[in-house]
N, C-alpha and C positions, 0 to 999 in steps of 0.2 A: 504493500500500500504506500509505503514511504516513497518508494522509487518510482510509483506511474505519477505520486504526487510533485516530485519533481519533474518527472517530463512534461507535466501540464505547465507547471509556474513557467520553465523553460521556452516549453511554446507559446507562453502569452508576452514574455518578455520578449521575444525573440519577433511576434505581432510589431508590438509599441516601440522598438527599438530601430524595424526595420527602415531603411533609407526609402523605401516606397509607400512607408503608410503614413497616412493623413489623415485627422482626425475631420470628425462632418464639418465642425464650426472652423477649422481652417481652409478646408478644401471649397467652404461657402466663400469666406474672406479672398481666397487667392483665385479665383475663378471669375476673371471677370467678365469674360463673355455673356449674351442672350442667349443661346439655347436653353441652358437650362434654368432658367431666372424667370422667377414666379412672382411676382408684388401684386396691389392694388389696384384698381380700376373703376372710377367714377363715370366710366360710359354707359353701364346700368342704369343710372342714374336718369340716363336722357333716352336711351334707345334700349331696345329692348326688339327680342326675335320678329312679334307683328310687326313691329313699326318698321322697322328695317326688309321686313319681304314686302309691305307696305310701298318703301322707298325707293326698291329696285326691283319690281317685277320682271324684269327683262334681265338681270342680271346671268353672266357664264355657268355656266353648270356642265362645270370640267371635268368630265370621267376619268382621267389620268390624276388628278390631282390628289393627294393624302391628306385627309381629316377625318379623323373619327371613324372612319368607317362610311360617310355619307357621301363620300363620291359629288363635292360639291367645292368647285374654287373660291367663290366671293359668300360665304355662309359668314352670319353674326357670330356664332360660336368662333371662327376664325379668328375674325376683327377683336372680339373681347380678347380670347388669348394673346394677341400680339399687344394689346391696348395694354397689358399688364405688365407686360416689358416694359414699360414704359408709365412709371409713378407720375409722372409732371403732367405727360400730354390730359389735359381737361383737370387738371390737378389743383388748378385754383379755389379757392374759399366762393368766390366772385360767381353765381350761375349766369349771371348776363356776359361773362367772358369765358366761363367754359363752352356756353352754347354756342356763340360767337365765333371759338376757336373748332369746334364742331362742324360744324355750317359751314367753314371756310375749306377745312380738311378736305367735308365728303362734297361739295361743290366741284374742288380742284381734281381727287380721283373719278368725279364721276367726268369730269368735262377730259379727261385722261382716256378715258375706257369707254367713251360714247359710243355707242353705237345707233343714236339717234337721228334723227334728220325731219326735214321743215315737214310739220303734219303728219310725223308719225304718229302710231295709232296711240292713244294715254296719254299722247302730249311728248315732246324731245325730252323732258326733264323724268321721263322712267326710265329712258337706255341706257343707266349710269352702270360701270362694271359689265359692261358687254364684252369688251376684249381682253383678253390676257395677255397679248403681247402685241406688238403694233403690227400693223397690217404689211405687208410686201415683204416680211423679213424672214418666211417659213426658213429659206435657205440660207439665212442669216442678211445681214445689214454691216460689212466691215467700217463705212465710215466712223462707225462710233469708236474704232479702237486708237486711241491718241498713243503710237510709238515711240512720242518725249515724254513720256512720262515712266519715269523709273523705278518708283516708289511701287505702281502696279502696272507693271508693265502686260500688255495682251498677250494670250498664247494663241499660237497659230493654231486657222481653226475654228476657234470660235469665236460669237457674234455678239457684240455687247449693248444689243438693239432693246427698245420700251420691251420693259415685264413689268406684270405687275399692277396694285391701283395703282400708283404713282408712275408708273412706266420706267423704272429704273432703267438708264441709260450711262454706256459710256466705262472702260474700264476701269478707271479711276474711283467712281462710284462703288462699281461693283465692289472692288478690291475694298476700299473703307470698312464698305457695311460687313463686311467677308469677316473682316477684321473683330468687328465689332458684335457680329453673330458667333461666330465661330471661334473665334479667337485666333484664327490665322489668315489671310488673306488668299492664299491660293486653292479654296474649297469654292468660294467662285468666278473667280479667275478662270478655274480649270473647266469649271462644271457652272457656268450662268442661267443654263436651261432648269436647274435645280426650282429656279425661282417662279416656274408654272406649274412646278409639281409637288410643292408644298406650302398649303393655302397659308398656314400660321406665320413659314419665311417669306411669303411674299406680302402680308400687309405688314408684318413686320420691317420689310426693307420702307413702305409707303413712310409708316411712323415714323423710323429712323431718318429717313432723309428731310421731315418736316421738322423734326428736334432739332437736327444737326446744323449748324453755324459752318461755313466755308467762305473763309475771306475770300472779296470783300463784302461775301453777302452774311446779313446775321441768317440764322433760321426762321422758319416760317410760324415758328412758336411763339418764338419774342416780338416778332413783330405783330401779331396779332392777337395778345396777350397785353401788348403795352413796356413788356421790359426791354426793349431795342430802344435805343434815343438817340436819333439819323445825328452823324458829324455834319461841320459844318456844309461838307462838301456834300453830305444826301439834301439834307436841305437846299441848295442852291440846285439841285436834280430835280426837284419837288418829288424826292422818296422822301414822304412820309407813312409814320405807322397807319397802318387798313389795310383790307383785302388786296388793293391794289399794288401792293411791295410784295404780297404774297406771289401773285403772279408773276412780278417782276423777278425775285427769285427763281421761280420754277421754269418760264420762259420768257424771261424779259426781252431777251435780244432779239426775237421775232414778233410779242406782241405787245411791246411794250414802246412808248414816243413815236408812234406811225400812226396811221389813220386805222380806225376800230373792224379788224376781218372778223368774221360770222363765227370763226372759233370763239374770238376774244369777246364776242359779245353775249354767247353764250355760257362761257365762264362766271361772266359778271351777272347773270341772269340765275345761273343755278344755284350762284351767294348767295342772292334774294330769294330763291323758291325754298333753301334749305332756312334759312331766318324767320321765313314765314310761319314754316313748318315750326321753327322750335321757338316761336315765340319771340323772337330777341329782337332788337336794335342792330343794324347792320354796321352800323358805326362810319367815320369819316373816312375820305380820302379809297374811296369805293373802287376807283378805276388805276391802271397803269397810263394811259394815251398820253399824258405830258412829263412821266416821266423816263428820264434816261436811264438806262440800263444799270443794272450796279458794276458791268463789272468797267463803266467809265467813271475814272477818277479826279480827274484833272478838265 
């Protein structure tokens, strides 16, 4: 009895000792990627399953894609799960700026993933979440892959063309969020198409890139939350804080300081129909059209 009592102490010491074990509460600390990162989420709070098949009747209903078992890309169950990644997105005390910030979100991915048009049947503002990836790129879209850039550079190969609500584009992009999912960068670098076959990564990439701040633009959080406070040089751009810097962010340099195209004024439209919907004040500085793009400086 003595002697199996110390081969047990032996093998528990030899557990807690080992150079490969980590206890739960450090491996939570040192682990700082999303995948497996579970918090809060005050999106319940405003949307809820009806209201949400409600909002996107026409939304993708992607047989290849992984959730739950339901065989469904753009599902609320999704959108909460990723929403949880994410404690701040709708995080505010403030409900006339979490709905605010709501409104501007699902506005942005719905006018992303349109698949609406003038007198569709339910009106244009139900085909929100119709596509998953953008259109003419089945066989990919190389333009998106920027070869100065060395931090995430492309792999030959693949296409770093819109996935996703937000239509993640671009390798740079991809590699960030890669980073910030995964904790390494080259899981979509290697593998981008990941990003239509997993509903929770791919509105988690939408989140992510709304959080995310990349000079010179802040995020689409801050600025429409009110913590962004434009320098001197936004102000003399007329980038100020509202929905309108929002777009300016996501595609300023096409519809943004030019004369208003049918995209861009659908954009501004689907702000209003989602504000409607959740009750709120759309707040100031509604459009892009007189302002310059952020990434001019000078």
């Amino acid at each position: 009895m003595q002697i199996r009592a110390a081969i047990i102490l032996l093998c528990i010491l030899a557990l807690f000792t080992s150079p490969n074990y980590v206890c739960a509460k450090d491996r939570v600390k040192n682990d700082t990627s999303l995948i497996n990162f579970i918090g809060t989420s005050q999106l319940n709070k405003y949307l809820n399953k009806k209201k949400w098949n409600e909002l996107f009747p026409h939304r993708n209903l992607n047989r290849h894609s992984k959730i739950d078992g339901q065989n469904e890309m753009y599902s609320y169950n999704s959108f909460l799960k990723a929403a949880k990644k994410f404690p701040q997105f709708l995080g505010n005390k403030n409900d006339t700026i979490n709905k605010r910030e709501l409104s501007a979100f699902l506005a942005n991915i719905a006018q992303e993933t349109s698949g609406g048009w003038d007198n569709a049947p339910d009106s244009y503002f139900t085909w929100g979440l119709y596509f998953t990836e953008e259109q003419n790129c089945n066989e990919g879209c190389q333009q998106y892959s920027d070869t100065t850039n060395k931090k995430y550079p492309p792999f030959n190969g693949c296409s770093y063309h819109g996935r996703g609500p937000k239509q993640l584009s671009w390798n740079y992009n991809y590699g960030q969020f890669s980073e910030a999912y995964f904790g390494d960068k080259d899981s979509l670098l290697k593998h981008p198409e990941l990003l239509i076959h997993d509903a929770v990564l791919a509105f988690s990439s939408a989140i992510w890139f709304w959080m995310q701040s990349q000079k010179p633009k802040p995020s689409c959080h801050d600025i429409i939350t009110g913590n962004w406070i434009p320098s001197h040089i936004d102000s003399s751009y007329n980038r100020l804080p509202g929905f309108g810097a929002t777009v300016n962010v996501i595609n300023g340099g096409i519809e943004c300081n030019i004369n208003e195209a049918k995209q861009t004024t659908y954009r501004y439209n689907y702000y209003l129909f989602f504000c409607k919907y959740f009750n709120v004040v759309p707040g100031p500085n509604l459009k892009c059209s007189n302002q310059k793009p952020f990434n001019i400086q000078k």
